[in-house]
C-alpha positions as CSV (number, residue, x, y, z in Angstrom):
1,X,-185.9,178.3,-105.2
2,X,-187.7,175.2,-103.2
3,X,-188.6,172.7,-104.7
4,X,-192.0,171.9,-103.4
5,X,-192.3,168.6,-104.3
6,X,-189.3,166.2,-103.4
7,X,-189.8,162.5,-103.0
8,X,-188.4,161.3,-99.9
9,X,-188.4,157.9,-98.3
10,X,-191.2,158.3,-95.1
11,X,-191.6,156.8,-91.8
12,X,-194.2,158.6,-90.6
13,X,-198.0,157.7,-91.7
14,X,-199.6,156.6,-94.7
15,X,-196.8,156.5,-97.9
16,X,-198.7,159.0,-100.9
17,X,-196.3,157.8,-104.3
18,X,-196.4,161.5,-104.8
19,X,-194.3,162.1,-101.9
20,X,-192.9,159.2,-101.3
21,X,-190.5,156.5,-102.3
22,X,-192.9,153.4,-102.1
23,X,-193.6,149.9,-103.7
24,X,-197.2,148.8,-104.0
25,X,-198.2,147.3,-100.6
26,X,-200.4,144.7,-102.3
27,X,-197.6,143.0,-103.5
28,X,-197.0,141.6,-99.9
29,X,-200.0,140.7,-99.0
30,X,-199.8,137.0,-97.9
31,X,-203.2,135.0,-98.0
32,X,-205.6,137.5,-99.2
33,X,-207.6,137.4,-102.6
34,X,-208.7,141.3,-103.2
35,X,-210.9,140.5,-106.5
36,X,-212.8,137.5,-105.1
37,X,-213.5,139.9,-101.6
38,X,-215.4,142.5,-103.7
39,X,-216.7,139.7,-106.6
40,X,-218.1,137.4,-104.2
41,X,-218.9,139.7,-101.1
42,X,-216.5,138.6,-98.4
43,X,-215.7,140.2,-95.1
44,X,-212.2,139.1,-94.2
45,X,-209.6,139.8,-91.8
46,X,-205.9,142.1,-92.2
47,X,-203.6,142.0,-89.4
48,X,-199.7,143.0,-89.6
49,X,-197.7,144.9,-87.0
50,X,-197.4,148.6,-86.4
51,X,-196.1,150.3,-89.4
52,X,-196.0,147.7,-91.7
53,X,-197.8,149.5,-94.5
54,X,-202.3,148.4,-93.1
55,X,-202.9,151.8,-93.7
56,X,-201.0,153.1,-97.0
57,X,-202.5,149.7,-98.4
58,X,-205.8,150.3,-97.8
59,X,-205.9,153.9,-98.7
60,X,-204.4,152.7,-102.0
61,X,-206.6,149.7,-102.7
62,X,-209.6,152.1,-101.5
63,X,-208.2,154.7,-104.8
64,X,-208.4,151.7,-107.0
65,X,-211.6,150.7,-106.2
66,X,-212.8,154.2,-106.6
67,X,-211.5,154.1,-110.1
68,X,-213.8,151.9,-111.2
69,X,-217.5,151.4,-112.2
70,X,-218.5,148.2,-110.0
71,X,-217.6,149.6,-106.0
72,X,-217.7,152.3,-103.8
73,X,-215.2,152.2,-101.2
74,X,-214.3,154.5,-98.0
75,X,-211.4,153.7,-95.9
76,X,-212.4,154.7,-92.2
77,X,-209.9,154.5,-88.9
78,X,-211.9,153.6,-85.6
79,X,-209.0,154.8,-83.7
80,X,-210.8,157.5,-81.7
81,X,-212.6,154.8,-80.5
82,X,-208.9,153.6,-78.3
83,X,-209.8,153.5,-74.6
84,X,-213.6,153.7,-74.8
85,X,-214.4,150.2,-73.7
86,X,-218.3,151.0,-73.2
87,X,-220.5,150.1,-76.5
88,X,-222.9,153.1,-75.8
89,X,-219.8,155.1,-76.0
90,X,-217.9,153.8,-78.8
91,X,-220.6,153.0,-81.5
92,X,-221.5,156.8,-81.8
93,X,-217.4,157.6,-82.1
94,X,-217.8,155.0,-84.8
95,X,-220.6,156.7,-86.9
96,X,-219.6,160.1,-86.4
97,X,-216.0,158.6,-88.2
98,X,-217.7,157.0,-90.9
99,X,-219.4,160.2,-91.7
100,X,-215.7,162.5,-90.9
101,X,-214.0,159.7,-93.9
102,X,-216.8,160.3,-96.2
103,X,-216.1,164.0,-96.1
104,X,-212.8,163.8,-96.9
105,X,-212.7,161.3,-100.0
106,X,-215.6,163.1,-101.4
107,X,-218.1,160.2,-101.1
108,X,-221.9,160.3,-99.9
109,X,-222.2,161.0,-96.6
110,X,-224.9,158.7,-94.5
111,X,-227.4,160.1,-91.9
112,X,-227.3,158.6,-88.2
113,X,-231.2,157.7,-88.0
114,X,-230.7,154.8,-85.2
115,X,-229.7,156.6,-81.9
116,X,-229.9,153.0,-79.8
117,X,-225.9,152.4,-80.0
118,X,-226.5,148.3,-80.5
119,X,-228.1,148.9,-84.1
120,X,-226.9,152.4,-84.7
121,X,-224.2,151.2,-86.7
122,X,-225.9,148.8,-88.9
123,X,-228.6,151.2,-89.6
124,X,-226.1,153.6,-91.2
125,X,-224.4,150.9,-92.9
126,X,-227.3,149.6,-94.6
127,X,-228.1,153.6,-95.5
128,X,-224.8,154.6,-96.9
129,X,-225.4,151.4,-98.8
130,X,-228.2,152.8,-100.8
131,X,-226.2,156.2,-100.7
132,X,-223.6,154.0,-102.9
133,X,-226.7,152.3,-105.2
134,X,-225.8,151.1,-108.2
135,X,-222.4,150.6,-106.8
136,X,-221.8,147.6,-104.7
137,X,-220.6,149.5,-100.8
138,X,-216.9,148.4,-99.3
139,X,-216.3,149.7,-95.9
140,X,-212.2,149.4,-94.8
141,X,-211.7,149.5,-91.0
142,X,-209.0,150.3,-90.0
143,X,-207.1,150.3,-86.5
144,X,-209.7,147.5,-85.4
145,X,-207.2,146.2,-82.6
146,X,-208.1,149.5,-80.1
147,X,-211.1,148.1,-79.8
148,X,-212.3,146.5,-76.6
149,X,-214.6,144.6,-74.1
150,X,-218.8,145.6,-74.9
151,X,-217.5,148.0,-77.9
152,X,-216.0,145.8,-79.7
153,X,-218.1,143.0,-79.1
154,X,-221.4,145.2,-80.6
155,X,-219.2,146.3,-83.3
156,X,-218.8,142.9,-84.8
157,X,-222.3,141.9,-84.2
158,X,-223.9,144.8,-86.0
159,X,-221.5,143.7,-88.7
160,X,-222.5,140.0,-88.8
161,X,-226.5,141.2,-88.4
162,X,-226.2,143.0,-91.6
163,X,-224.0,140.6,-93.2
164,X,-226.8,138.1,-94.6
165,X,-228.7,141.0,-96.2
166,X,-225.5,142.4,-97.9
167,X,-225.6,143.4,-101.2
168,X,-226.2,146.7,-103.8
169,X,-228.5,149.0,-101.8
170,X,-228.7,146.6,-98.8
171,X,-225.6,146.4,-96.7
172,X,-221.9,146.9,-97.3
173,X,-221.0,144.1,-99.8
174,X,-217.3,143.8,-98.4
175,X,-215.9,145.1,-95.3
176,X,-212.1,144.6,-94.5
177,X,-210.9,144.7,-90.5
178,X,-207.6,145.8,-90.0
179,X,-205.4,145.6,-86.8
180,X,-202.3,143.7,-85.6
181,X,-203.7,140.7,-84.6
182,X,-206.4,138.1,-86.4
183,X,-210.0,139.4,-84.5
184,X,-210.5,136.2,-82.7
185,X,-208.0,137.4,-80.2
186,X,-209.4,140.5,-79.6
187,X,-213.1,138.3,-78.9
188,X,-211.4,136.4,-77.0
189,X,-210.1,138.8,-74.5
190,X,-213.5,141.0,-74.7
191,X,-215.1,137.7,-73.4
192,X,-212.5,137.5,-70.5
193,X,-210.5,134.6,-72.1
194,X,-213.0,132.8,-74.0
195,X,-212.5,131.5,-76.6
196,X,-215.1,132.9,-79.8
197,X,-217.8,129.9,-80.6
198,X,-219.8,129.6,-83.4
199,X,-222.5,131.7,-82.5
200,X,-219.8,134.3,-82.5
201,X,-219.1,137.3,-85.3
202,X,-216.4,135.6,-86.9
203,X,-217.8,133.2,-88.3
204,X,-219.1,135.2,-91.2
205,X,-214.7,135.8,-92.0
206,X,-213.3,134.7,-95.0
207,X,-209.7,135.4,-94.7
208,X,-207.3,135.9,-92.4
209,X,-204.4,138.0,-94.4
210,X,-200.7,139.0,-93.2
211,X,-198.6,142.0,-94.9
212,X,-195.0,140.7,-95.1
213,X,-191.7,142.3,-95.0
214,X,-189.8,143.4,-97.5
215,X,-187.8,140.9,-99.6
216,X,-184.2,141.7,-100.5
217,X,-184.9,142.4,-103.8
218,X,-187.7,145.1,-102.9
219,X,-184.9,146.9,-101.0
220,X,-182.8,147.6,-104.1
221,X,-186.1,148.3,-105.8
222,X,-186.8,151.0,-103.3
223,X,-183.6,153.1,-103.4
224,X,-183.4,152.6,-106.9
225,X,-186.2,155.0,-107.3
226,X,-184.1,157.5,-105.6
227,X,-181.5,156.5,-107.5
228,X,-183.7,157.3,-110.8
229,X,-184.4,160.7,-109.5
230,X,-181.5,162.4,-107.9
231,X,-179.1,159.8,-109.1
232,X,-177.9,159.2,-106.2
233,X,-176.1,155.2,-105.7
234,X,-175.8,152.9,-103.3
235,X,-173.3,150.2,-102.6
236,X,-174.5,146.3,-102.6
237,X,-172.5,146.0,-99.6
238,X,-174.9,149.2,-98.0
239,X,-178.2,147.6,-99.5
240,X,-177.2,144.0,-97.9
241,X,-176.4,145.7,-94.5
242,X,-179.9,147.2,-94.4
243,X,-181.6,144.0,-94.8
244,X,-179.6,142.2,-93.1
245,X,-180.7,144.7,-89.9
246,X,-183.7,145.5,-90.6
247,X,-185.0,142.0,-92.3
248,X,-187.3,143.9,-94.2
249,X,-189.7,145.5,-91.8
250,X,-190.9,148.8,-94.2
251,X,-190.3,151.3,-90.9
252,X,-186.7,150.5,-90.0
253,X,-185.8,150.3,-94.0
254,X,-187.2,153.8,-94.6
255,X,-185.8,155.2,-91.5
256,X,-182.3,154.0,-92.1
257,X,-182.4,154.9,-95.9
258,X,-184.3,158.8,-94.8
259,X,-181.4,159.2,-92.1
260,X,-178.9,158.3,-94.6
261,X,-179.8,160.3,-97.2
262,X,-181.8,163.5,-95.2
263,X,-178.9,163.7,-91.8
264,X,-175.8,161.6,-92.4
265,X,-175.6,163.1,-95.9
266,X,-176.6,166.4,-97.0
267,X,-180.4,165.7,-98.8
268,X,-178.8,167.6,-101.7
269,X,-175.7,165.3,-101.7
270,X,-175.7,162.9,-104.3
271,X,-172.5,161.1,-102.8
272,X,-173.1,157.4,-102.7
273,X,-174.6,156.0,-100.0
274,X,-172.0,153.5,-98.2
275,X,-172.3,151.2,-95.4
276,X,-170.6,153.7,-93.3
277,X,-173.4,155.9,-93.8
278,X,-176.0,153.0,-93.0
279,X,-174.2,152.3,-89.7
280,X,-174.3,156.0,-89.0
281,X,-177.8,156.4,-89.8
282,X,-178.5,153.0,-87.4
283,X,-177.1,154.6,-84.3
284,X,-178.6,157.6,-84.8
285,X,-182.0,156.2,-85.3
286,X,-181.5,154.0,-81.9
287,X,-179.8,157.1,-80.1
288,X,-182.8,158.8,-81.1
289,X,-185.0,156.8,-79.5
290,X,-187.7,157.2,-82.4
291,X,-191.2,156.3,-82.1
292,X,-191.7,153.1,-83.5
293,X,-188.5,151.8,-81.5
294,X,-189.8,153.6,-78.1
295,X,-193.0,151.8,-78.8
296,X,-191.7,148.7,-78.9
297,X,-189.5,149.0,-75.7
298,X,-192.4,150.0,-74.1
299,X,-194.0,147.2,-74.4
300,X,-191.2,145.1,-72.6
301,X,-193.0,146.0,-69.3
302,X,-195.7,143.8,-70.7
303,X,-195.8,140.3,-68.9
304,X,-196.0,138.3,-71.8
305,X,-193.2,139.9,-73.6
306,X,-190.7,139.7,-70.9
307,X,-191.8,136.1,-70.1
308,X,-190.4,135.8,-74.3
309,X,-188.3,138.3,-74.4
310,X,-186.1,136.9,-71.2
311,X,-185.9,133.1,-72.5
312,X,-184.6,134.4,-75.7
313,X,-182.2,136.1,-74.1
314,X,-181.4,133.3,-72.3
315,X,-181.5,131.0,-74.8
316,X,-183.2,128.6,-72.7
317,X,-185.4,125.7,-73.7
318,X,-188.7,125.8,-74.3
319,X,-190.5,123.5,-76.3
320,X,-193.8,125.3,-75.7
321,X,-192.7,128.2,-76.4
322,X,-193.8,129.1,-80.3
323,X,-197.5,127.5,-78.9
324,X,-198.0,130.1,-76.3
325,X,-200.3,132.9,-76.3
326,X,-197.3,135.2,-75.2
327,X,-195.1,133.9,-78.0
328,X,-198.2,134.8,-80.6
329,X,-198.5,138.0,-79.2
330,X,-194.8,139.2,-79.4
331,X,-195.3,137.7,-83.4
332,X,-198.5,139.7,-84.3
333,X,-196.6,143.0,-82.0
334,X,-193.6,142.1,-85.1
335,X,-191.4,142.1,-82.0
336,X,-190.3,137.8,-82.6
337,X,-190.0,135.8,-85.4
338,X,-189.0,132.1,-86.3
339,X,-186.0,131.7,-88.4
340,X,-185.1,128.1,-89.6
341,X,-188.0,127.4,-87.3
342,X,-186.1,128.7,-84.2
343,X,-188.1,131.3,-82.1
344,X,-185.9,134.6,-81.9
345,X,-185.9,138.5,-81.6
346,X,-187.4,139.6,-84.9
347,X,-183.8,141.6,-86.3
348,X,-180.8,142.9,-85.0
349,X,-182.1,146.5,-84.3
350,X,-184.9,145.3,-82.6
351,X,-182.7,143.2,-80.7
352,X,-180.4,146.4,-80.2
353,X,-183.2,148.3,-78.7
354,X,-184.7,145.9,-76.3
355,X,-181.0,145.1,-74.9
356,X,-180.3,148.6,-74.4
357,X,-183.9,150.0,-73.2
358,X,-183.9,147.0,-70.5
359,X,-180.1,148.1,-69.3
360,X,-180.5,151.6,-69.5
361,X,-180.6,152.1,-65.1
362,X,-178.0,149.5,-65.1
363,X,-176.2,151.4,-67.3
364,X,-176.5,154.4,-66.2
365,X,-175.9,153.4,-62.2
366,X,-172.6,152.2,-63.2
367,X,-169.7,155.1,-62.7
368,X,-167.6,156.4,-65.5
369,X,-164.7,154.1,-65.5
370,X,-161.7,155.3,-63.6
371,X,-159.5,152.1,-64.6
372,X,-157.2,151.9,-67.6
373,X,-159.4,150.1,-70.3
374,X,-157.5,150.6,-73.2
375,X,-153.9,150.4,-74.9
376,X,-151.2,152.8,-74.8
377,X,-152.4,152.7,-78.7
378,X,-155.9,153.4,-78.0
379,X,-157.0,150.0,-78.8
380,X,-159.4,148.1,-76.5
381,X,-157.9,146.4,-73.9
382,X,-160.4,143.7,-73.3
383,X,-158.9,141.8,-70.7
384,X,-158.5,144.6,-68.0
385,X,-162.3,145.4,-69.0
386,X,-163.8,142.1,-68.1
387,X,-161.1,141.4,-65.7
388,X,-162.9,144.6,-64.1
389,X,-166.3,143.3,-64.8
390,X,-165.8,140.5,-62.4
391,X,-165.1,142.8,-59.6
392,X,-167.9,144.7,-59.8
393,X,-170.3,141.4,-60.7
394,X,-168.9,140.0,-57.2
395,X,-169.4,144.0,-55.6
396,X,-173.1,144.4,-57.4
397,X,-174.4,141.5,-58.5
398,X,-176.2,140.3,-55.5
399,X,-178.1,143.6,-54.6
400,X,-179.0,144.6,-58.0
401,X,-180.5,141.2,-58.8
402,X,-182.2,141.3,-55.6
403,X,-183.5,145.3,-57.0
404,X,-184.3,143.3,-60.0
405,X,-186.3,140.9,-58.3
406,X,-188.6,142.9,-56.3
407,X,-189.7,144.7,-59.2
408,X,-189.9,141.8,-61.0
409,X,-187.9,142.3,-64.4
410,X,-185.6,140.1,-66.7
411,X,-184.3,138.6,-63.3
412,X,-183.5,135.5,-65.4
413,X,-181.2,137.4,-67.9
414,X,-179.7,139.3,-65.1
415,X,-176.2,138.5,-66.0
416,X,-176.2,138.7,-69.2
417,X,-177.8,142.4,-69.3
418,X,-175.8,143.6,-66.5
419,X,-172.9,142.5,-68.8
420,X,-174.4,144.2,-71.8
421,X,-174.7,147.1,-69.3
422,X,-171.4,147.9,-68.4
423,X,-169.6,147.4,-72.0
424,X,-172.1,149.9,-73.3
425,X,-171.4,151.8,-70.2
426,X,-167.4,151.8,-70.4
427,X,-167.8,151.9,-74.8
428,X,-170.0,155.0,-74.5
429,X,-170.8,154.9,-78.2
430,X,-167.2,154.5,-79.2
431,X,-167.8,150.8,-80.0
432,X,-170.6,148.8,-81.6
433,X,-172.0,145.7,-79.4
434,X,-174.0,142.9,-82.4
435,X,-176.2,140.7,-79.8
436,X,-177.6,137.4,-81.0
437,X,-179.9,135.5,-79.1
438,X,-182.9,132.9,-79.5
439,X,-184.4,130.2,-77.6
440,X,-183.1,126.7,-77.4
441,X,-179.4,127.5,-78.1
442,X,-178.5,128.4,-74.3
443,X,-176.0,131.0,-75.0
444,X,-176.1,134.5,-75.7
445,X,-173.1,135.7,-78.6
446,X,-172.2,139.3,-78.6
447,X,-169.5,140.4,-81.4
448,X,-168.2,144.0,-79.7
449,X,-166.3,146.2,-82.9
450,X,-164.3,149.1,-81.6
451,X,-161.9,150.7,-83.8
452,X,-162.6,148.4,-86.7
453,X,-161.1,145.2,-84.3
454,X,-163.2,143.0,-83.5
455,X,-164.0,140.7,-79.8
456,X,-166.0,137.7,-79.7
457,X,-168.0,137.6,-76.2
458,X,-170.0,134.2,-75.3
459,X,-172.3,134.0,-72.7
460,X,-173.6,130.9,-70.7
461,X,-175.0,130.1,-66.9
462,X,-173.9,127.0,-65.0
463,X,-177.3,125.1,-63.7
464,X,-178.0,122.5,-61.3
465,X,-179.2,120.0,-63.9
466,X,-175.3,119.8,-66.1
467,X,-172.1,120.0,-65.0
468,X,-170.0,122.5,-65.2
469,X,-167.1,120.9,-67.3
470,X,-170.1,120.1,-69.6
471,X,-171.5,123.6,-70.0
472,X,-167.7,125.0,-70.5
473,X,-166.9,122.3,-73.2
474,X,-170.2,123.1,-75.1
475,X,-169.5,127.3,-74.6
476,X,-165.6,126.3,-76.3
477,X,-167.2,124.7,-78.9
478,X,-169.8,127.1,-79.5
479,X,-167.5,130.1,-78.9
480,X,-165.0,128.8,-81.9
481,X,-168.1,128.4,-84.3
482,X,-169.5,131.9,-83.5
483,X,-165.9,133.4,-84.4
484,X,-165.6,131.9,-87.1
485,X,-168.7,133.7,-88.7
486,X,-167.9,136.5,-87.7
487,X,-163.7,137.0,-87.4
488,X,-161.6,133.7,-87.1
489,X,-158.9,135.9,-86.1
490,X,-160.8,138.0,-83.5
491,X,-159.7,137.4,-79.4
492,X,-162.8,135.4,-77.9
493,X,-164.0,135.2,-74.5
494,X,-166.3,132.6,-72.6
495,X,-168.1,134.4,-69.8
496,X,-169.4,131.3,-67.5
497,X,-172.3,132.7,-64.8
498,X,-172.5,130.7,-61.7
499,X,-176.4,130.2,-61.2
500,X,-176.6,127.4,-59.3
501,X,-178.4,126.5,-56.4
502,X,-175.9,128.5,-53.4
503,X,-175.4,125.0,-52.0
504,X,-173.6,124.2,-55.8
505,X,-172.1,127.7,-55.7
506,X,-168.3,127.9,-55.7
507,X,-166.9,130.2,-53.1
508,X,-166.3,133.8,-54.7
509,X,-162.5,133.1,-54.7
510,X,-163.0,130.4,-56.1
511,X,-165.5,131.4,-58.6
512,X,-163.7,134.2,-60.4
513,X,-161.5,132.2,-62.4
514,X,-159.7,133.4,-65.8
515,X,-157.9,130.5,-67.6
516,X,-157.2,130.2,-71.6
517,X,-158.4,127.3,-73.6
518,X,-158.3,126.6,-77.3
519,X,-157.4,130.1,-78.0
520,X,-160.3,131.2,-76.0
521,X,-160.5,133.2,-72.9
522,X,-162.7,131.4,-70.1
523,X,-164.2,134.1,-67.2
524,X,-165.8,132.7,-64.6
525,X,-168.3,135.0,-62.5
């Protein structure tokens, strides 16, 4: 017999604890001040990345309301509104959702009496408002952030007109705008890059409120409702490998916990969940090329993430980089954060993704290796494979880059994701590649695993501005340190990329160098 309803942990739309393995989204909320919003009639911001929790938060918060005697509140998703630019377009969308949302929670449904589209929307707000009478009216938008230009712009202002008149009967008391970024962006770009002034909506915000990550301890708190009904364990060693990957954010946690429990293990298994089973459900997540990670790699063809995106991966120097616009963006888009106060790729998945989404023509432009790349015991043989990466960097390099160039993408990490490229070409999903990358250190590290041994792989460029027995002395230094976290007794390598001015350039003879230092492996290319 099916069971017809089996909790399972969700990564697709709104979380419903009747379904789903969830913790209270309000618990993560970072600046905001519910009671006070509907007590004292605020209107206040939410913004968080893609599937962080907005919506399942709001649609919770919106039961509670309901549960009382005080408020009325609808949540209502302006999302139809996504590509219609044009007010006397959008507004209408707007109404006609207010009315669909209505309908669905069972809650009274307002007339459209205004048919002018720049006071059509406070004229239904102010008459769903006495719909609501004697309850107080709270209106949750959601999906704010597809608005744009005139539509947006109209939107707001038919909030703020009502705004002073708000109140039981009059006008929504509380309204809630939810997107992934604070409004006054948005304003910003609908007025072509000006900034909002105080005549503008927002000054009628209260708040400006953030939904964090998880926190370790809401991991364990997570499965652990699993656990209490299938019985079904974890390891510590599983739940620490999750956060460590993920570092928190709600989709990638659910996804690797649903894979692991739904695909990598039978869903009726109740076989504990090891970290074997996490790294299994990691690569098939990324292999699959899921949703939220495709969404994200999209949005690497997006000028201000690859201007971020590349100096991470360079680990070049930027002390303006966490005050850019760009570097805001990629933080609202979750894509960045700042760890220790260091800019960097938000987690290791994410940092997975991008590495391998950006490589993928390399990657797949590169032949099936015809050389012997591994031991007459099957073990990785990493000296023949870089040894055979200098050949083809001196064969390739010059007209890829140049490829690169003309289309303009990541030409300033070229070497270190060509690199990336052809070790996940030659691996082929036989071995594991960790990247780690972040502004300011000038390296990349990547810690390649294949048959449970381990290879330490540093990365640094030569410049015009420091010598080269400088930048070699630093990599050695910073090579021996990276083992050490990782394997002290792993085989390292320090990959040195001549990008020098071609007057400073060593010949190519003279360039492809391979001489052993401190235990470590030096590769010149």
């Amino acid at each position: 017999m099916v069971q017809l309803v089996r909790r399972f942990f969700n990564n697709t739309g709104p979380c419903d604890p009747a379904r789903h393995y969830m913790l209270p989204p309000a618990e993560r909320l970072i600046g905001a001040q519910l009671h006070r919003y509907i007590r004292d009639q605020l209107y206040w911001v939410l913004h968080a990345p893609r599937q962080t929790g907005k919506t399942t938060f709001l649609q919770s918060w919106m039961r509670e309301i309901n549960a009382g005697s005080e408020a009325l509140s609808c949540y209502v998703t302006v999302e139809t509104c996504q590509g219609v630019p044009e007010a006397e377009r959008a507004i209408p969308v707007i109404c006609d959702a207010i009315r669909y949302w209505a309908k669905i929670y069972k809650l009274p449904v307002p007339a459209i009496e205004d048919e002018v589209p720049q006071s059509q929307l406070s004229s239904m707000l102010a008459n769903w408002a006495k719909l609501a009478a004697p309850k107080q009216l709270i209106v949750l938008f959601d999906e704010v952030d597809v608005l744009t230009g005139d539509a947006l712009v109209s939107f707001l202002r038919q909030l703020r007109g009502g705004f002073a008149g708000r109140g039981v009967g009059q006008f929504p008391g509380s309204v809630a705008l939810v997107g992934m970024r604070d409004l006054k962006d948005y304003i910003t770009a609908a007025k072509g890059g000006v900034a909002p002034n105080p005549g503008s909506p927002f000054n009628i915000k209260s708040d400006s409120a953030v939904l964090g990550n998880f926190q370790k301890d809401d991991i364990a708190r997570l499965f652990a409702q699993r656990t209490a009904d299938t019985g079904q364990q974890i390891t510590a060693e599983a739940l620490d490998y999750v956060y460590d990957q993920s570092k928190g954010q709600p989709w990638l946690v659910n996804s690797l916990f649903q894979r692991a429990t739904m695909r990598v293990l039978d869903e009726d298994s109740r076989e504990t969940v090891t970290l074997e089973h996490i790294l299994q459900a990691r690569e098939q997540m990324i292999q699959a090329r899921e949703t939220h990670l495709d969404a994200l790699a999209i949005r690497l063809n997006d000028d201000r993430v690859r201007q971020i995106i590349e100096t991470l991966m360079t680990g070049e120097p930027d002390q303006f980089i966490t005050q850019s616009d760009a570097f805001n963006y990629c933080l609202d888009l979750g894509l960045v954060s700042k760890e220790g106060g260091t800019p960097q790729v938000a987690n290791p998945i994410y940092r997975e993704v991008l590495a391998r989404n950006i490589t993928e023509g390399a990657q797949d432009a590169i032949p099936e290796p015809e050389w012997q790349w591994k031991n007459a015991d099957g073990s990785l043989n990493m000296d023949a494979l870089l040894k055979e990466f200098q050949q083809f960097w001196r064969e390739n390099s010059e007209v890829w880059e140049e490829q690169r160039r003309q289309r303009f993408t990541y030409t300033e990490a070229f070497p270190h994701l060509l690199l990336q490229a052809f070790l996940q070409r030659v691996l082929n999903g036989g071995g594991r590649i960790a990247r780690e990358y972040a502004a300011g250190r000038g390296r990349m590290d990547l810690a390649l695993e294949y048959q449970k041994k381990k290879y330490i792989i540093e990365v640094k460029l030569l410049r015009d501005n420091k010598s080269p027995e400088a930048v070699k002395e630093q990599g050695l230094a910073q090579t021996e340190k990276y083992r050490d976290t990782i394997d002290s007794t792993a085989p390292a390598y320090l990959v040195l990329f001549d990008r020098r001015s071609e007057s400073k350039k060593a010949p190519w003879d003279m360039r492809l160098t391979w001489t052993k230092e401190n235990n470590i492996i030096v590769v010149g290319c």
